[in-house]
N, C-alpha and C positions, 0 to 999 in steps of 0.2 A: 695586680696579681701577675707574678711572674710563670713564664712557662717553660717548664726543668724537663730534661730528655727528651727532646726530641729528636726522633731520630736514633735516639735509645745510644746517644753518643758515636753513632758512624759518618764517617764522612759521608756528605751526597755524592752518588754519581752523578759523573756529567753527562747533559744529554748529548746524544748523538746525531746533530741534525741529518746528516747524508740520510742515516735511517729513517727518519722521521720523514724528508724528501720524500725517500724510495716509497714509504708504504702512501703517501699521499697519491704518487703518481699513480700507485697499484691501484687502487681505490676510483681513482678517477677514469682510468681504462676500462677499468670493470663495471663505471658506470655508464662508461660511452656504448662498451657492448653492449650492455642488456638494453639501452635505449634506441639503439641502432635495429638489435634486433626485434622489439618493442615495432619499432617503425614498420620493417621488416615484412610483419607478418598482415594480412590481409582484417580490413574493419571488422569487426564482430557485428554481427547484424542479429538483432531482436526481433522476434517475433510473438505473436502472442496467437491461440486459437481457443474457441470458444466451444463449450460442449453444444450440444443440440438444447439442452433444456436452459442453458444461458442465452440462448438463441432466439429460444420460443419466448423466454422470459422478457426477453428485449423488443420484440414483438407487438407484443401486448401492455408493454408500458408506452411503446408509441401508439399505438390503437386509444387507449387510455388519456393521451395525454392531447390527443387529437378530437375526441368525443365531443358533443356540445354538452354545456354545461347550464340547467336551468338556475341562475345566481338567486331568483327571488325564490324558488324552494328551497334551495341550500338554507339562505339567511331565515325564513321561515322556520325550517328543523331545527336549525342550533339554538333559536330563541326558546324555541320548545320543549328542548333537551333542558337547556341550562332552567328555566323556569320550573323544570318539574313535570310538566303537565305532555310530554311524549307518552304517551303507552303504546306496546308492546302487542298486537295479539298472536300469538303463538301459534295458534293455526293455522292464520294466511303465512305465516313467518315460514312455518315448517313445509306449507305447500309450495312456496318459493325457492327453497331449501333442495328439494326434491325434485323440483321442475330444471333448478341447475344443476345439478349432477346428472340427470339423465342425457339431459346435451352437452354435459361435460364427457360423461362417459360412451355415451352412445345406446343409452337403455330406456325402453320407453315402455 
């Protein structure tokens, strides 16, 4: 397949290397400034700060994660759980419920 007008029948201009030079050099200047000044300027230093309640929360996952841990009641419950046979009683549940917010909150 042939390919007709191109160029829509004008001659090509020729390119202008000096130009093509010039705007390289420009180019290349202007990327030595800005990395010069890039250098220039003083490291960026990051910080990071924490609220109080990320604080306390951090806190408390090490308290948590320091705690003794009884493994043979752990293993005990989950067989429990999983077998079906865990209940629940809602009473001692909810007295326990209430006995921790009171020393959570300060109310007795």
């Amino acid at each position: 397949m042939a390919i007709n007008n191109i160029n829509n029948g004008l001659p090509k201009n020729p390119v202008d290397n000096s130009k093509v030079a010039q705007q390289n050099q420009t180019q290349q200047s202007q990327q030595q400034a800005a990395s010069s000044a890039q250098s220039a300027q003083a490291p960026r230093q990051d910080s990071v700060s924490l609220t109080q309640s990320a604080q306390q929360l951090n806190q408390v996952q090490k308290k948590g994660s320091e705690a003794p841990v009884n493994q043979e009641k752990v293993d005990r419950l989950k067989k429990a759980v999983q077998n079906g046979e865990y209940r629940v009683n809602p009473e001692v549940l909810a007295n326990k419920i209430a006995k921790l917010e009171s020393e959570i909150f300060g109310q007795k």
